[in-house]
Structures are given as structure tokens and as C-alpha cells.
FIDOGU-333791 format. One record per residue (C-alpha): residue number from 1; residue in three letters; chain; x, y, z. Coordinates in Angstrom, 1 decimal. Layout:
<recs>
NUM/ala/A/X/Y/Z
...
</recs>
This chain:
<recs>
1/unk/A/-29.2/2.3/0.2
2/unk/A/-29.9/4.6/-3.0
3/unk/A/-33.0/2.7/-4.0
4/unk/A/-34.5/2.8/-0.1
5/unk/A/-33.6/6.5/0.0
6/unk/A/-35.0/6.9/-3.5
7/unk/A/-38.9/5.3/-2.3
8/unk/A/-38.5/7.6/0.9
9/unk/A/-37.9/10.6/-1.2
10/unk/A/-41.0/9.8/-3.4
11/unk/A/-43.5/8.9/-1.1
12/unk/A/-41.9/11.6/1.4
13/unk/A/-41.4/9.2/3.8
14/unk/A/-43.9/7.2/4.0
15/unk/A/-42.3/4.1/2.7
16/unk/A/-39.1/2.4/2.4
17/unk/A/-37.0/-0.6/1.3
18/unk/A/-38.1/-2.5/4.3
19/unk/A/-41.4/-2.6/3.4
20/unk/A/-40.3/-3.6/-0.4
21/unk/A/-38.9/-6.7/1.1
22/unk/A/-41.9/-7.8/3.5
23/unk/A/-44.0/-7.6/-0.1
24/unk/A/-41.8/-9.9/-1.2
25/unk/A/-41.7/-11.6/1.3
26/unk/A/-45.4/-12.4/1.7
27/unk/A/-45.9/-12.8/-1.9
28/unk/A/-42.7/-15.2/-3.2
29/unk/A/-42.5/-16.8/0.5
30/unk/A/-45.7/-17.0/2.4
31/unk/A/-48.4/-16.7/-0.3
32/unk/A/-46.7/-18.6/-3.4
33/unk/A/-46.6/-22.5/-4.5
34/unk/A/-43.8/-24.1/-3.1
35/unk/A/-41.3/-24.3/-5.8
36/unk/A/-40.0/-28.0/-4.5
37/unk/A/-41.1/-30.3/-2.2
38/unk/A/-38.6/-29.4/0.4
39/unk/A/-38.2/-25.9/-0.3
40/unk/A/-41.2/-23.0/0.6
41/unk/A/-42.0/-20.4/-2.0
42/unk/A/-40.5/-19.8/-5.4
43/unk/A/-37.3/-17.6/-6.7
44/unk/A/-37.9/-14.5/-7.9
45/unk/A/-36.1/-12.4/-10.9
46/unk/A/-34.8/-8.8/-10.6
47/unk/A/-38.5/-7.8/-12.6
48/unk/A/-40.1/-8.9/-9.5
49/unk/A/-38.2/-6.1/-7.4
50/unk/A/-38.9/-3.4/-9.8
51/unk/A/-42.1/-4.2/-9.9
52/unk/A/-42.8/-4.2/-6.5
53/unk/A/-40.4/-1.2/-5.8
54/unk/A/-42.6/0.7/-7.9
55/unk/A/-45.7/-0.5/-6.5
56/unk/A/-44.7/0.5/-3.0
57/unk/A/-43.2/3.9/-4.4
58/unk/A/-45.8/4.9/-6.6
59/unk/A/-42.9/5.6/-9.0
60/unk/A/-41.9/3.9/-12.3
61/unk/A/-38.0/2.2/-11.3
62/unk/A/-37.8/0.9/-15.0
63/unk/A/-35.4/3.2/-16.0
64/unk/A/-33.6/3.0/-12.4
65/unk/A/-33.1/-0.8/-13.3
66/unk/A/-32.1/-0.4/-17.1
67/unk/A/-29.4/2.3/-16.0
68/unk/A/-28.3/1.2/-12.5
69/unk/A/-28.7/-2.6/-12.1
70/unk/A/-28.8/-4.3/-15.8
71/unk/A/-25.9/-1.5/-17.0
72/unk/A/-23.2/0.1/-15.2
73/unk/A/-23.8/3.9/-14.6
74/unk/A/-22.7/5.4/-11.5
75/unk/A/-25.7/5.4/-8.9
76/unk/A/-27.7/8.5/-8.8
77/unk/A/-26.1/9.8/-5.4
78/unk/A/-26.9/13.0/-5.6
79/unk/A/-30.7/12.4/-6.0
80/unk/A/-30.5/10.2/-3.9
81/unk/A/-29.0/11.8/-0.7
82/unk/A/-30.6/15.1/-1.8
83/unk/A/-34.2/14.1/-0.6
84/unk/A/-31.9/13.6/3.1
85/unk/A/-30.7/17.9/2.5
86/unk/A/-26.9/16.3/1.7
87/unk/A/-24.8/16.4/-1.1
88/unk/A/-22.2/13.9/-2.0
89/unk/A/-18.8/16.2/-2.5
90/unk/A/-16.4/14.7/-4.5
91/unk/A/-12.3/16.1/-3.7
92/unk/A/-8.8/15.1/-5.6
93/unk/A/-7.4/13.0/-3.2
94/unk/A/-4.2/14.4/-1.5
95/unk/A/-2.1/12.2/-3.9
96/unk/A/-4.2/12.3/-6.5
97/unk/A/-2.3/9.9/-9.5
98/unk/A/-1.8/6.4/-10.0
99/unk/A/-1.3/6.7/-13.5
100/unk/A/-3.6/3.7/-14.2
101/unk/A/-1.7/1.1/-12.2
102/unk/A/-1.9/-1.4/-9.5
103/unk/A/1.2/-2.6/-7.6
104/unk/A/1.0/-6.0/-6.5
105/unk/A/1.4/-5.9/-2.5
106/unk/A/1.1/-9.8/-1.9
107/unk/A/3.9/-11.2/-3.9
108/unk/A/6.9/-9.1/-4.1
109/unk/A/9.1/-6.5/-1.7
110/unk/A/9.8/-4.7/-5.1
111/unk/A/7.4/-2.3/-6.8
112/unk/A/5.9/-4.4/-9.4
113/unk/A/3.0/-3.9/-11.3
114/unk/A/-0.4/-6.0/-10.6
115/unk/A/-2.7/-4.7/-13.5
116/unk/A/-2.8/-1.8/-15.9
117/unk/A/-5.7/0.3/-16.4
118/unk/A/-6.8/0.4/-20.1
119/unk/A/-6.8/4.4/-21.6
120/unk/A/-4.6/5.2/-18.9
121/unk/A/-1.2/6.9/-18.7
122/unk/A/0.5/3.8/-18.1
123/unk/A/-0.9/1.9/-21.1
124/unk/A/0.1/4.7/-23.1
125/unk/A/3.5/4.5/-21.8
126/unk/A/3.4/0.8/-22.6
127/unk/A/3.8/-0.6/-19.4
128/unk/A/2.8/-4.3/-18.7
129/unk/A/1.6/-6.3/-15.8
130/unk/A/4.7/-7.9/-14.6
131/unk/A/6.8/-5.0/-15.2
132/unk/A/8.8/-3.7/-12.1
133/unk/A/9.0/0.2/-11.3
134/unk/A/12.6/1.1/-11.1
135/unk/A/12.7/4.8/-11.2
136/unk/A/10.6/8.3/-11.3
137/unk/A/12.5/11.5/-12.9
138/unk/A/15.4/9.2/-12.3
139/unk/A/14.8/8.7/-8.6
140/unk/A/14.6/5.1/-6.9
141/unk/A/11.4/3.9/-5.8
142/unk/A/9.6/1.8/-3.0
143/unk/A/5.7/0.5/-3.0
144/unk/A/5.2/3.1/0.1
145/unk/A/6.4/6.2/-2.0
146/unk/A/5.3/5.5/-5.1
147/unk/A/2.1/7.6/-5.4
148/unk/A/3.8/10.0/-3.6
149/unk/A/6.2/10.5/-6.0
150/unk/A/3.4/11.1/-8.7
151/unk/A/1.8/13.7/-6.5
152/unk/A/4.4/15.8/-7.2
153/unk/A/3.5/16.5/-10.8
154/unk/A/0.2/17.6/-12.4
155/unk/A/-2.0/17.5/-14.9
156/unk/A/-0.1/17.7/-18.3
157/unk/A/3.1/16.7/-17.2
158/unk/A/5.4/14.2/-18.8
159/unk/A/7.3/11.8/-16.1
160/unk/A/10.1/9.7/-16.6
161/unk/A/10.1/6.5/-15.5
162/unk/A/12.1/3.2/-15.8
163/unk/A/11.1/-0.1/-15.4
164/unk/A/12.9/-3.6/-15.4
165/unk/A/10.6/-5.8/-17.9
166/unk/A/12.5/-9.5/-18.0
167/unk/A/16.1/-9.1/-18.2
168/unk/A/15.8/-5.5/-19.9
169/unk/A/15.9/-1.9/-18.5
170/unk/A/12.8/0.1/-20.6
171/unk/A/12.9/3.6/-20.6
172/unk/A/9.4/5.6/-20.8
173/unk/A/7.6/8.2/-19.9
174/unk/A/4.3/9.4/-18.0
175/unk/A/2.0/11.7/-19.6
176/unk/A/-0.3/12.6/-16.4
177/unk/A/-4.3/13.3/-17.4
178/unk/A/-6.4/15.0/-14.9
179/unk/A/-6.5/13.6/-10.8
180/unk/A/-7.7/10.2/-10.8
181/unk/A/-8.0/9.1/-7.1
182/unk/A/-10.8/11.1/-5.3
183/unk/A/-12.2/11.4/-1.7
184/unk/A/-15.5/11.6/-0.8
185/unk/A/-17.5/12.7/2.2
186/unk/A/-21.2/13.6/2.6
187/unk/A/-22.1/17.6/3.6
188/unk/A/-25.3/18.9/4.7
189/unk/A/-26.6/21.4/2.3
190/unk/A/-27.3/25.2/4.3
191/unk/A/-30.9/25.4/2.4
192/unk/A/-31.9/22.1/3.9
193/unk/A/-35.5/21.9/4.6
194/unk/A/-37.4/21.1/7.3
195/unk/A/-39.3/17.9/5.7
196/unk/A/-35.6/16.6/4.2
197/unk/A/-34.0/16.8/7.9
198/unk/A/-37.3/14.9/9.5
199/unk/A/-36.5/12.2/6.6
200/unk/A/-33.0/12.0/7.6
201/unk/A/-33.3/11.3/11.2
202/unk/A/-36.4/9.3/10.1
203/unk/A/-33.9/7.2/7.7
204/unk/A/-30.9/6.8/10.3
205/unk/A/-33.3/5.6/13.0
206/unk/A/-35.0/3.2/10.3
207/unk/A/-38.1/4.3/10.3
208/unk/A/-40.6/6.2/7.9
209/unk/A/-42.1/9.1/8.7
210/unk/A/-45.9/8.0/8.6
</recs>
């Protein structure tokens, strides 16, 4: 989605993904040596789709590729979207701590957790995978009230908690960072223009604007 509304963006409208993939298409598919005897065509490599990305866009996706597909940075939403006149808005979630862990919800009634997120609060706490949540500020616990019970506090504060680890009762305590569960919705933005609203409706009825 981000790289088809990146080509409409830069060729304002005119191209797309779709017609990335019939390039492809005709070139690894229709026009190239068959690769076996019973198989048509040949394989292609992610260079192939940059390179044709960029020749239908007009636009270099090199650095798109080095940052987005062969590394791990969070897409480029905003550019993105903002060729459409939206933003992406990003909102704490209304229980907005997990503290870094995952309760298993397949194998156990009891709140146990599944995984523990490295830097988070619960590392630093020195809770394990395995470990099972007994208490919060001395209160008992179930799997359906657990964030709950965390969206009490905020930012800053130190939490309590007791676990059962083995045959042993381990006594620790939260230190909460800033929100870490967030909602997201798209917004149109009011200065919208014209030529960004005919590329929407152009990109939700999946066609381009030529």
C-alpha cells in the first residue's frame, strides 16, 4: 500500500502499483527465457522491483528499499497517506501499559506470562517467561483485568507486583515508562487540496488519474 501510494504521489496519479506488476509481468513472465523446462519465465530478486518501481515512478526507490524493505524502519506513513490529504494520528490507547509483557492465553486459566519484552519494565523488574502474575499493589489478578489494572498508574510510577516463579513467591516492582499501546486511525487533513482528494477517490476506486 505505502509504495503504490508513494508512485501515485510522484507521478500525481498517473501511475500505480498495478502497473509495476504488469511490467513485471511482461518482462520476468511473458518476455523472459523459461527458467526450466516446465516452468515459464524466470524468478526475480527484490532489485528487480526497485528497479522497475522506479522506472514506472520516475523516482529513485533505493533508499525506500535500504530503509523500508532490507532494514526495519517504520514505513513512511505519513508521506505516504499525505499525497491522499490524510494524516495517520497516532493516540495512547485507553489502557495504555503492558509493561513489556505477553500473557499466554492458550495454555493456562492463570495469568502467566508468554514472553518478555527486552528494555522493558518487566525485564527490569526481572520477570521471566513462565512466571505467573499473582498480584498488582497487592490486589489479585485475572488475564481479563490485567491491563486494566496497569491503566491505573502512569508514567513514572513504581507498581508492586508479585508473581509465583516455580515453587517461590517473588516480590518486585513496576517502574512504568511512557504509554506503550497506541490506537490509530486515519483523519483527513482541513487544507486538503483539490488534486490530493481527486487521488484519493482515484486510489480507493483503483484507478489512476490519467
Amino acid at each position: 500500500m505505502v509504495l503504490d501510494l508513494i508512485i501515485r504521489g510522484r507521478t500525481d496519479g498517473k501511475a500505480s502499483l498495478d502497473e509495476v506488476m504488469r511490467r513485471m509481468y511482461d518482462e520476468f513472465y511473458l518476455k523472459a527465457p523459461n527458467a526450466t523446462y516446465y516452468l515459464r519465465g524466470r524468478g526475480y530478486v527484490p532489485e528487480d522491483l526497485q528497479r522497475v518501481a522506479s522506472q514506472v515512478s520516475g523516482y529513485d526507490f533505493t533508499d525506500f528499499f535500504n530503509r523500508y524493505v532490507r532494514d526495519v524502519e517504520a514505513l513512511p506513513y505519513d508521506e505516504a497517506f499525505g499525497y491522499l490529504g490524510l494524516r495517520v494520528v497516532r493516540e495512547a490507547a485507553r489502557e495504555p501499559y503492558d509493561a513489556g509483557i505477553t500473557v499466554d492465553w492458550e495454555n493456562t486459566a492463570s495469568l502467566r506470562i508468554k514472553s518478555v519484552r527486552n528494555y522493558s519494565p518487566a525485564e527490569d523488574a526481572g520477570l521471566q517467561e513462565g512466571d505467573e502474575i499473582l498480584k498488582l499493589t497487592g490486589k489479585n489478578l485475572k488475564r481479563e483485568n490485567w491491563l486494566v489494572a496497569l491503566s491505573h498508574h502512569k508514567q513514572g510510577d513504581r507498581v508492586p507486583l508479585s508473581v509465583k516463579r516455580d515453587r517461590r513467591t517473588i516480590q518486585t516492582t513496576l517502574k512504568l515508562g511512557p504509554p506503550e499501546r497506541f490506537e490509530y486511525r486515519i483523519q483527513e487533513k482541513i487544507d486538503a487540496t483539490p488534486q490530493q482528494k481527486a487521488l484519493r477517490e482515484a486510489w480507493l476506486n483503483g484507478a489512476t488519474t490519467n
